[in-house]
C-alpha positions in Angstrom: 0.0 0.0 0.0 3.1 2.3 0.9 4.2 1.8 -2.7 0.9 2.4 -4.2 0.9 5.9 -2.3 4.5 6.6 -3.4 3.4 6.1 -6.9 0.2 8.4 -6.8 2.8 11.3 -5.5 5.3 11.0 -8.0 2.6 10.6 -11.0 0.4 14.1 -8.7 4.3 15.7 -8.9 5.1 14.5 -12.5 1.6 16.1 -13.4 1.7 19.9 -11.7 5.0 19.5 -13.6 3.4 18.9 -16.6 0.6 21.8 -16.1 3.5 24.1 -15.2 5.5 23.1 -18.9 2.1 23.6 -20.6 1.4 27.2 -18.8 5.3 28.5 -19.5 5.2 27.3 -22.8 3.6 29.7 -24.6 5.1 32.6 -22.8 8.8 30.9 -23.9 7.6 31.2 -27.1 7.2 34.7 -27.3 9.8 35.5 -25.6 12.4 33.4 -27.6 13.0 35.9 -29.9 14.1 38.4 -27.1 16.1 35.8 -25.7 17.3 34.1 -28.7 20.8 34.2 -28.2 20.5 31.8 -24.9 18.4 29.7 -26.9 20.8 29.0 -29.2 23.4 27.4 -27.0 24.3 23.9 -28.1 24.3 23.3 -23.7 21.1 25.0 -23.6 20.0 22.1 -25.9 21.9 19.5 -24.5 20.1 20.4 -20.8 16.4 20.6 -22.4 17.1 16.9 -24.2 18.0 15.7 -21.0 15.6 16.7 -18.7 13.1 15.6 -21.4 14.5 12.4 -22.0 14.8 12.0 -18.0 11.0 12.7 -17.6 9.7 11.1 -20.2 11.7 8.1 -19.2 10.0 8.3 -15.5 6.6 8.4 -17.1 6.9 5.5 -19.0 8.4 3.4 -16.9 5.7 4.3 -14.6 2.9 3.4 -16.4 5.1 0.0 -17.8 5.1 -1.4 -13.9 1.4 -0.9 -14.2 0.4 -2.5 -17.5 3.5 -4.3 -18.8 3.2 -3.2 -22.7 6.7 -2.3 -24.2 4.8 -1.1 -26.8 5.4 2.7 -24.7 9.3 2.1 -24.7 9.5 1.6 -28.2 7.4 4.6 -29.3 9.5 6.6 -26.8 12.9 5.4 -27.9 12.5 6.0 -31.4 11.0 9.7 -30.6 14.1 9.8 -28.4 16.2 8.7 -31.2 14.8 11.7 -33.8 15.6 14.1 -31.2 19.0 12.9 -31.0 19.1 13.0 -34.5 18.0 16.6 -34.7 20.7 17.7 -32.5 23.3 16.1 -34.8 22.2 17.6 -37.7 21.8 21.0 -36.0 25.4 21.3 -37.0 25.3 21.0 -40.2 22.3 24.0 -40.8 19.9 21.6 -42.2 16.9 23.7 -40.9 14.5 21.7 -42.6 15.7 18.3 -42.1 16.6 19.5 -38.1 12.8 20.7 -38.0 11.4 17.5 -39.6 13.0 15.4 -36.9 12.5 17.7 -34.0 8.5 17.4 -35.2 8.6 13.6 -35.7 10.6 12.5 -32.4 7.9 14.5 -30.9 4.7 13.1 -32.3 6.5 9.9 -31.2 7.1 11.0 -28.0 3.3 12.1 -27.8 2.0 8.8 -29.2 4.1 6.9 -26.3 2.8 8.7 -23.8 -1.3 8.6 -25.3 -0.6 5.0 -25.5 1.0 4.5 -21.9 -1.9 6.7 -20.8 -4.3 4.0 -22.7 -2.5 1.3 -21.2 -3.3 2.7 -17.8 -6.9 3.1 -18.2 -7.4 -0.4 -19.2 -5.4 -1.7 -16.4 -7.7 -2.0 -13.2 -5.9 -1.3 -10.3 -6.6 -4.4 -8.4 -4.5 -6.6 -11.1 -1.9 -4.7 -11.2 1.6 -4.9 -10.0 4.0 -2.7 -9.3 7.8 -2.4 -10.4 10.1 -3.5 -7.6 
């Protein structure tokens, strides 16, 4: 039951996180070209891929414990992957090709996460076992 309770916290914490991402979002965005310059720092980038990749690895792990699909690994791996990728090419000033795979590793990022969040809704809570 302790576990359980752990579990609801981090997914509660992992959410206001989320909520606070979506409400800052859209004032980053008009303010990146004020701040442009920062932006465009190949650490900046580096930090941002990492805590991204950090809490996106948390979620699906998660929500793995709970319904045991690797289905959410893969999506996320291969978003990961594209993001990589766009980093990479980054320094070559491939803007399209950098765009292209910043937008697709996202929409597989996204599509791991819907389907983890599937996954979870399907699994009734008195089945499932948690990750030890």
């Amino acid at each position: 039951m302790l576990l359980f309770k752990k579990r609801r916290v981090l997914e509660q914490w992992l959410t206001f996180g989320c909520a606070i991402h979506c409400l800052l979002t859209p004032v980053c965005i008009v303010l990146i070209p004020t701040f442009g310059r920062l932006f465009d720092s190949h650490w900046v980038k580096l930090g941002c891929l990492g805590i991204s990749l950090i809490a996106g690895v948390s979620v699906v792990y998660h929500g793995y414990c709970r319904h045991k699909k690797l289905h959410t690994f893969y999506l996320f791996a291969v978003g990961a992957l594209f993001w990589l990728f766009h980093l990479l090419v980054g320094h070559h000033d491939h803007v399209a090709v950098e765009m292209g795979c910043l937008l697709v590793g996202t929409l597989f990022v996204m599509g791991s996460y819907y389907v983890n969040h599937h996954y979870l809704k399907c699994c009734p809570n008195q089945t499932c076992k948690g990750c030890h």
